[in-house]
MOPAC internal coordinates of N, CA, C and O (Angstrom, degrees):
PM7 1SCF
backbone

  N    0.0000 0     0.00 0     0.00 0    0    0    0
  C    1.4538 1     0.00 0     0.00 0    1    0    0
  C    1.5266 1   108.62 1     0.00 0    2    1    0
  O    1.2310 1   128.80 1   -53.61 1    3    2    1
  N    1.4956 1   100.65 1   126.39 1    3    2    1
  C    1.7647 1   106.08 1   168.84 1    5    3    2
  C    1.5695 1   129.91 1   -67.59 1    6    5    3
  O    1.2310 1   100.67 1   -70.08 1    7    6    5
  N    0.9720 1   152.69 1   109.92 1    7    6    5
  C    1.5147 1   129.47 1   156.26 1    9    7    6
  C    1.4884 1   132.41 1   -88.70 1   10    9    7
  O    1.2310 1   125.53 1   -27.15 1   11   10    9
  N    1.5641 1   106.97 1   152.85 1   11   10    9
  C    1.8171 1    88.85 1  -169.27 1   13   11   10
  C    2.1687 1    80.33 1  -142.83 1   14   13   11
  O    1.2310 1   134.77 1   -36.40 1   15   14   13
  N    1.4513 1    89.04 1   143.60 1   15   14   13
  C    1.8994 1    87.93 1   141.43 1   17   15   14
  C    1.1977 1   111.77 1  -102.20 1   18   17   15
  O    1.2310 1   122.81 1    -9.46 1   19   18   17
  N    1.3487 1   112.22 1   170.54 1   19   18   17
  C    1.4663 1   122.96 1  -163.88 1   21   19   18
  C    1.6259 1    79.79 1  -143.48 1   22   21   19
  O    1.2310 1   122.83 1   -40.07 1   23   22   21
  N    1.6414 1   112.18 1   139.93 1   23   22   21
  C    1.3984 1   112.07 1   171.55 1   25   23   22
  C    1.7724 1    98.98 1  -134.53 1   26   25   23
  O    1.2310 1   116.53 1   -54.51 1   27   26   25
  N    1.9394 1   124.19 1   125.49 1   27   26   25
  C    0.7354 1   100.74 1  -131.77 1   29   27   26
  C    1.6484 1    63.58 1  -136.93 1   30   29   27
  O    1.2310 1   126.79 1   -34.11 1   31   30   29
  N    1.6082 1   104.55 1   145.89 1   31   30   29
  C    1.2174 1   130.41 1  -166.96 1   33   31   30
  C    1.8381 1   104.94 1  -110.35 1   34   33   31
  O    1.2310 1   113.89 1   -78.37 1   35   34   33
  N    1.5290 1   129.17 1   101.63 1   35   34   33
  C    1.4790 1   117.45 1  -141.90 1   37   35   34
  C    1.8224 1    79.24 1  -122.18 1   38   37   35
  O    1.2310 1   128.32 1   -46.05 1   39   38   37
  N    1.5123 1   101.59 1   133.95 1   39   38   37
  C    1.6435 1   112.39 1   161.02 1   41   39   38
  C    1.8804 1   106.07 1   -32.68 1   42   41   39
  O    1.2310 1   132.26 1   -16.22 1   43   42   41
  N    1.5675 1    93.92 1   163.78 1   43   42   41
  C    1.7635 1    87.81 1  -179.68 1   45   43   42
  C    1.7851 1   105.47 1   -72.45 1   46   45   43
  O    1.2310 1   121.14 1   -15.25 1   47   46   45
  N    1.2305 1   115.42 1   164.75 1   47   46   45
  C    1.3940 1   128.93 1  -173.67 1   49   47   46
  C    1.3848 1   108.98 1    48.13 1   50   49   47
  O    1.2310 1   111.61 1   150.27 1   51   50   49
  N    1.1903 1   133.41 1   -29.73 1   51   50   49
  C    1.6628 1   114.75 1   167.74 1   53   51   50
  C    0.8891 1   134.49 1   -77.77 1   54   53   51
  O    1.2310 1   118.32 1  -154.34 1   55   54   53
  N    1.6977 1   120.80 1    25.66 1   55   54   53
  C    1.7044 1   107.86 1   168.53 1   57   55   54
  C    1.5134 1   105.85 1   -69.19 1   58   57   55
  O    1.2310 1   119.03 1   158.21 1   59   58   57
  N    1.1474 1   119.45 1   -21.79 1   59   58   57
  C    1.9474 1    85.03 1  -156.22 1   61   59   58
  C    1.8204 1   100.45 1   -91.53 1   62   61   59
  O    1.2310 1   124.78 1   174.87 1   63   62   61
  N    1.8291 1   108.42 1    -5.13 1   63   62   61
  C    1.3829 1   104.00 1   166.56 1   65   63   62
  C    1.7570 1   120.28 1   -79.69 1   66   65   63
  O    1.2310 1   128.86 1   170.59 1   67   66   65
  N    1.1903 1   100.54 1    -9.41 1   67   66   65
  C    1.5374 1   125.72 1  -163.28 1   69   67   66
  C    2.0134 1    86.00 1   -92.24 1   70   69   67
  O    1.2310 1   123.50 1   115.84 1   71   70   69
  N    0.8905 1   110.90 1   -64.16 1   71   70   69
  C    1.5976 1   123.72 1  -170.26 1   73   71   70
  C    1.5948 1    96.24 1   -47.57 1   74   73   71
  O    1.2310 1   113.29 1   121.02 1   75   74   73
  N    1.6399 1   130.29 1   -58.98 1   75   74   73
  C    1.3546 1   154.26 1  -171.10 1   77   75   74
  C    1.5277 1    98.14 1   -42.59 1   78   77   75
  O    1.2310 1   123.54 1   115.28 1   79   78   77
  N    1.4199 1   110.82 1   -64.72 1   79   78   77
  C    1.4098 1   120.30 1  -169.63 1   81   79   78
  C    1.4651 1   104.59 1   -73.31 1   82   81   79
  O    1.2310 1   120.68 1   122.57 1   83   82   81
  N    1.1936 1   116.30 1   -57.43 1   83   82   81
  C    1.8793 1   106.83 1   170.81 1   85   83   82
  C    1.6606 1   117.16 1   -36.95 1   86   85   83
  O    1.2310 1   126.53 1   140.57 1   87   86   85
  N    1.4651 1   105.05 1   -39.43 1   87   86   85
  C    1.5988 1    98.60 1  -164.74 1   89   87   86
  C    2.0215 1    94.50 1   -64.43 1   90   89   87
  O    1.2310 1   123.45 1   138.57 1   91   90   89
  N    0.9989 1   111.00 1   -41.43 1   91   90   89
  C    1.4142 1   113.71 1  -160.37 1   93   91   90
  C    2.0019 1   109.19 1   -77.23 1   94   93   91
  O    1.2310 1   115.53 1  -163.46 1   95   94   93
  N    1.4217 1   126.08 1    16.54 1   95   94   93
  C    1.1648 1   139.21 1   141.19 1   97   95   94
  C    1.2648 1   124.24 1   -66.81 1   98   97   95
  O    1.2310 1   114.54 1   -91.16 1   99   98   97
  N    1.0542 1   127.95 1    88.84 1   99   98   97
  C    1.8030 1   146.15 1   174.78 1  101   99   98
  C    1.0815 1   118.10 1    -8.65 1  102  101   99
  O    1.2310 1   119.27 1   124.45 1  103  102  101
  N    1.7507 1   119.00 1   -55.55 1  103  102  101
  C    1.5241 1   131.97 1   151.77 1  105  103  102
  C    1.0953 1   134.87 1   -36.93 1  106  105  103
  O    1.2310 1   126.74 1   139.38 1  107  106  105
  N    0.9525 1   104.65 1   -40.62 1  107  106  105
  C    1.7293 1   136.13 1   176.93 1  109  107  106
  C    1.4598 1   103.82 1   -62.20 1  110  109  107
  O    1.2310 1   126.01 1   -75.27 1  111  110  109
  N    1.9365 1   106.05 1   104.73 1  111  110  109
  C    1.1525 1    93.12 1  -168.34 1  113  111  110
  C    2.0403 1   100.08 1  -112.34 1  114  113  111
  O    1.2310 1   119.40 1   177.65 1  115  114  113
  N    0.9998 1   118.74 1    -2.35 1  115  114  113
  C    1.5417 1   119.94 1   160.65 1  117  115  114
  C    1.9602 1    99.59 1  -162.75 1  118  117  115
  O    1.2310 1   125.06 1   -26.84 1  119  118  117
  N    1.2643 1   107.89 1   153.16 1  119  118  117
  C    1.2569 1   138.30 1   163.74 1  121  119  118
  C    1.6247 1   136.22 1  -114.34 1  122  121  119
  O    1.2310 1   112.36 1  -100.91 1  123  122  121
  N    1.1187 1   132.02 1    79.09 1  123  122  121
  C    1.1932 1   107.52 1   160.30 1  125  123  122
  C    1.4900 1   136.65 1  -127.64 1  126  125  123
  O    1.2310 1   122.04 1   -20.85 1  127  126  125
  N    1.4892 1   113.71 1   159.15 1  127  126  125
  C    1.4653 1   114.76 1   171.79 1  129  127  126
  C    2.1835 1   127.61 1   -38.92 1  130  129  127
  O    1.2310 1   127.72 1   -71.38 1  131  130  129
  N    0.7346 1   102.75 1   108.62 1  131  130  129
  C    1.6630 1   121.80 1  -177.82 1  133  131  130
  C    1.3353 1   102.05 1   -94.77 1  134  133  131
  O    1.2310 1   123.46 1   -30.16 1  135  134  133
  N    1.6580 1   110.98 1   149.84 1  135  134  133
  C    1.2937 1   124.38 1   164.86 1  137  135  134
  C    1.7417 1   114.57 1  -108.68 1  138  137  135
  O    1.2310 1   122.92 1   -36.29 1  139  138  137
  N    1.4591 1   112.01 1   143.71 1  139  138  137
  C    1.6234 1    83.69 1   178.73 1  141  139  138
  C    1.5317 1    96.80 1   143.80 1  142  141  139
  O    1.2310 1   123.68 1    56.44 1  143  142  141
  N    1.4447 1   110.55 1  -123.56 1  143  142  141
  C    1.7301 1   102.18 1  -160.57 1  145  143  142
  C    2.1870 1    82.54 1  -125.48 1  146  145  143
  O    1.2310 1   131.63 1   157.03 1  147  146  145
  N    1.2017 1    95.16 1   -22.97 1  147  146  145
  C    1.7389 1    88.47 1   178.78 1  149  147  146
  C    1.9534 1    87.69 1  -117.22 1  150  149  147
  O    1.2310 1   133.06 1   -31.09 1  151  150  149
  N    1.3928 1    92.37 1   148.91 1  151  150  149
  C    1.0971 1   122.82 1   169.59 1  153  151  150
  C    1.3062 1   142.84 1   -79.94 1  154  153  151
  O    1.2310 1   124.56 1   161.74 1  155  154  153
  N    1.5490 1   108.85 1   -18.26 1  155  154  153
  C    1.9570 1   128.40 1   177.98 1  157  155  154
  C    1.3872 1    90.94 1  -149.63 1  158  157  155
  O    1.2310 1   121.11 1    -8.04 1  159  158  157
  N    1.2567 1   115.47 1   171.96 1  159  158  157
  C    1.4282 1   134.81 1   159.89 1  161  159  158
  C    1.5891 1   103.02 1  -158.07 1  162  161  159
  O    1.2310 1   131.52 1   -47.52 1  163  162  161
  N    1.4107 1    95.37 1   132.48 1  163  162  161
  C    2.0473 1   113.41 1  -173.40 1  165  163  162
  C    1.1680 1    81.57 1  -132.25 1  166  165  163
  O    1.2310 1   134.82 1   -51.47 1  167  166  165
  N    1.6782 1    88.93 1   128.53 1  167  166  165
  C    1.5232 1   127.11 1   147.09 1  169  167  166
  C    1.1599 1   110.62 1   -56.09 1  170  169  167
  O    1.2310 1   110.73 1   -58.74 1  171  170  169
  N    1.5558 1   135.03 1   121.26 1  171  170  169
  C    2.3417 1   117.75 1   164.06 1  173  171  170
  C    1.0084 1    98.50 1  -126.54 1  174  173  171
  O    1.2310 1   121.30 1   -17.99 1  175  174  173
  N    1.3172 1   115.11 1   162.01 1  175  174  173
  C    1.9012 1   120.36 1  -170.78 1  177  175  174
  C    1.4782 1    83.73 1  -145.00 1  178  177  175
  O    1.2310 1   121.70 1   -38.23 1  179  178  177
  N    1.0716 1   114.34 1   141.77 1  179  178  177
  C    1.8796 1   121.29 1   171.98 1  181  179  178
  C    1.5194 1   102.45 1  -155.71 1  182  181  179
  O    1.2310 1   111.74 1    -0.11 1  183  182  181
  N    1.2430 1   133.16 1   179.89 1  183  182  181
  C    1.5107 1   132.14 1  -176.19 1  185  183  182
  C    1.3057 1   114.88 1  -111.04 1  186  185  183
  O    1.2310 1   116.50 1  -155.27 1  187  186  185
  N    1.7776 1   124.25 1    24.73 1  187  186  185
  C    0.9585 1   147.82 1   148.62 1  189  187  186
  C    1.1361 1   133.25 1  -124.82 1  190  189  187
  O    1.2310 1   113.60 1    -7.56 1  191  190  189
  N    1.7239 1   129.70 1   172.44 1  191  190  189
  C    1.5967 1   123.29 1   135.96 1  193  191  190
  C    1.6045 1   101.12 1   -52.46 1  194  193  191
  O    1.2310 1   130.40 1   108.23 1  195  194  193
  N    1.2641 1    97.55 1   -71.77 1  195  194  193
  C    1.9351 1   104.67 1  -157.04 1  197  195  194
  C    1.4306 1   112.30 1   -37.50 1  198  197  195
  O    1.2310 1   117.16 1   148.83 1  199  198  197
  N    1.6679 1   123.01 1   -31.17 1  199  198  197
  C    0.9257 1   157.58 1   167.23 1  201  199  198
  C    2.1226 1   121.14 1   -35.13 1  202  201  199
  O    1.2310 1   145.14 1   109.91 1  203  202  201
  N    1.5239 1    68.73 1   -70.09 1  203  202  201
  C    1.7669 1    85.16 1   155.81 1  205  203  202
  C    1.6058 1   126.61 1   -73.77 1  206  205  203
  O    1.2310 1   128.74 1   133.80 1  207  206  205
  N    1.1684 1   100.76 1   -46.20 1  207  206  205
  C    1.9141 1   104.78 1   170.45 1  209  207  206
  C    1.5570 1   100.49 1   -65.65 1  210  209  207
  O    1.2310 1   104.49 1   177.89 1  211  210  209
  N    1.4353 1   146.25 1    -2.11 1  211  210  209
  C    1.0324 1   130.04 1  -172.90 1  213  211  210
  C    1.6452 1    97.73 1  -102.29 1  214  213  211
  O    1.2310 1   120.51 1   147.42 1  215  214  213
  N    1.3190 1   116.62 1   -32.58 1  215  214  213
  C    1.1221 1   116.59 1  -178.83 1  217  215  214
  C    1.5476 1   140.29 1   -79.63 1  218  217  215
  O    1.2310 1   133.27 1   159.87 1  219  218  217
  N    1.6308 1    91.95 1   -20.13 1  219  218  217
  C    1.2202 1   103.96 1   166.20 1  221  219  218
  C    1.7703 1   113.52 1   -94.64 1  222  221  219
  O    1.2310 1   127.69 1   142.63 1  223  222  221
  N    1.0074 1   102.81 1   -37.37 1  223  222  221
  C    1.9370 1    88.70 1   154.89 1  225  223  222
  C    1.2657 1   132.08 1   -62.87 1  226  225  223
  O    1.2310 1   122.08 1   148.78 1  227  226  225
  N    1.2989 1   113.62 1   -31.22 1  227  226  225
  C    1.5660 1   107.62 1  -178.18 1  229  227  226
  C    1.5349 1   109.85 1  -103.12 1  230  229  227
  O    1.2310 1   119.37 1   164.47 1  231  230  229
  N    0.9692 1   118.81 1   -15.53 1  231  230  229
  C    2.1206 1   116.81 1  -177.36 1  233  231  230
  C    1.4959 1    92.40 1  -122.22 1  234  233  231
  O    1.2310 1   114.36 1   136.64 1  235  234  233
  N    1.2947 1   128.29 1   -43.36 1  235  234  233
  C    1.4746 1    99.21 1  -165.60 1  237  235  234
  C    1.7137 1   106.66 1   -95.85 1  238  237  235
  O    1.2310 1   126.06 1   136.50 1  239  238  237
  N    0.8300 1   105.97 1   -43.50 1  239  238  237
  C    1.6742 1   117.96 1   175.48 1  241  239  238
  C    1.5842 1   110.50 1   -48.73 1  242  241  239
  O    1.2310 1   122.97 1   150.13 1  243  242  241
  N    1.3954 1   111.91 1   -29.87 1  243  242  241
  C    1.3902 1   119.96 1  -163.32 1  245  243  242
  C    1.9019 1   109.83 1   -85.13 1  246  245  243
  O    1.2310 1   127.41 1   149.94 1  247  246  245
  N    1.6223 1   103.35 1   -30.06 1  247  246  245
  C    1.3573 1   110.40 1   167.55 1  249  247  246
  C    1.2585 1   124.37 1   -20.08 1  250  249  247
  O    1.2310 1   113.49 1   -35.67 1  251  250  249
  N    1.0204 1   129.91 1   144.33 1  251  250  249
  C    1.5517 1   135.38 1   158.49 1  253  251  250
  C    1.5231 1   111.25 1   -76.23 1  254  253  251
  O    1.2310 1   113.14 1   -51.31 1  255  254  253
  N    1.4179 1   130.57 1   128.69 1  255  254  253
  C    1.3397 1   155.38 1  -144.22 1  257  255  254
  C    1.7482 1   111.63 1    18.51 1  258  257  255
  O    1.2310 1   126.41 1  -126.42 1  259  258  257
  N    1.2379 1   105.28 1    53.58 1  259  258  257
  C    1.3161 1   108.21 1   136.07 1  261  259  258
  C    1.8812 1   111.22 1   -90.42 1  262  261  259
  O    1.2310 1   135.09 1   -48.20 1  263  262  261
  N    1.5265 1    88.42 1   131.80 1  263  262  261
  C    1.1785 1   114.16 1   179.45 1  265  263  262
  C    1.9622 1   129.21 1   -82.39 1  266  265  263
  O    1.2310 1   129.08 1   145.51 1  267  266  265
  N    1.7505 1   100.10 1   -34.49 1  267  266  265
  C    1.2820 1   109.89 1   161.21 1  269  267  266
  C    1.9453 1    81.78 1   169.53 1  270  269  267
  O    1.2310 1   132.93 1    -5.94 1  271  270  269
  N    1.8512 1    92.63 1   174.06 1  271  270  269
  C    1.5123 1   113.56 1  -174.33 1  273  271  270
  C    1.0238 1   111.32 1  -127.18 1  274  273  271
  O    1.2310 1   107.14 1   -25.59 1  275  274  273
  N    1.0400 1   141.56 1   154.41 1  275  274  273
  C    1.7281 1   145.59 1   134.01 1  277  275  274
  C    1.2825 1   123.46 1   -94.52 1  278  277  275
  O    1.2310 1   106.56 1   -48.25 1  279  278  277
  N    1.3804 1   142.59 1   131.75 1  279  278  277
  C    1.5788 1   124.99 1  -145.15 1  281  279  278
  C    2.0480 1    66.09 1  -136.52 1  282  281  279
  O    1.2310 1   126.33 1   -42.11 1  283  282  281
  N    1.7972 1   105.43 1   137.89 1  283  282  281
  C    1.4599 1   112.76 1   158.80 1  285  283  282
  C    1.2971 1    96.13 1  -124.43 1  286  285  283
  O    1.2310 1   122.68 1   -70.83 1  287  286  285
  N    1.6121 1   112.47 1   109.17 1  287  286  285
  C    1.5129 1   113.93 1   166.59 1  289  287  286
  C    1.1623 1   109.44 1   -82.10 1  290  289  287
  O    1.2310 1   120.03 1   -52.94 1  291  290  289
  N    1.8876 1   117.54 1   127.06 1  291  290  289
  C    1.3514 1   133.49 1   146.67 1  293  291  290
  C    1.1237 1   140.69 1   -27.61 1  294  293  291
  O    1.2310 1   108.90 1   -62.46 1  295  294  293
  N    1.0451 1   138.38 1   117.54 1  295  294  293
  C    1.6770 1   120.97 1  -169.19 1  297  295  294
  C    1.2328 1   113.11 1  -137.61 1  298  297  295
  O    1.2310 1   120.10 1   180.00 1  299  298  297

């Protein structure tokens, strides 16, 4: 099993709709609100790297007002 943080940069006032929809990604194994220069940080577990880069491009990246990500894969 892979792990990654994801640090997630949310339009103004939509983090906690931005946070809502992250929690409900399968992978997605915790979410929460951050103070600071990123706005959320998600835990993802998948059974790859490629795995994780797939997920944060296609479910988290894909969100409505996400603003941008930083993905730190675990190793």
């Amino acid at each position: 099993m892979r792990l990654a943080y994801v640090m997630i940069n949310a339009e103004v006032g939509a983090t906690d709709e931005v946070l809502e929809e992250v929690r409900g990604i399968p992978e997605v194994k915790e979410a929460h609100l951050i103070y600071g220069v990123y706005d959320i940080i998600v835990r993802v577990e998948a059974e790859t790297v490629q795995g994780l880069k797939d997920i944060v491009a296609s479910k988290i990246r894909s969100i409505d007002n996400v603003r941008s990500t930083l993905t730190l894969v675990c190793t």
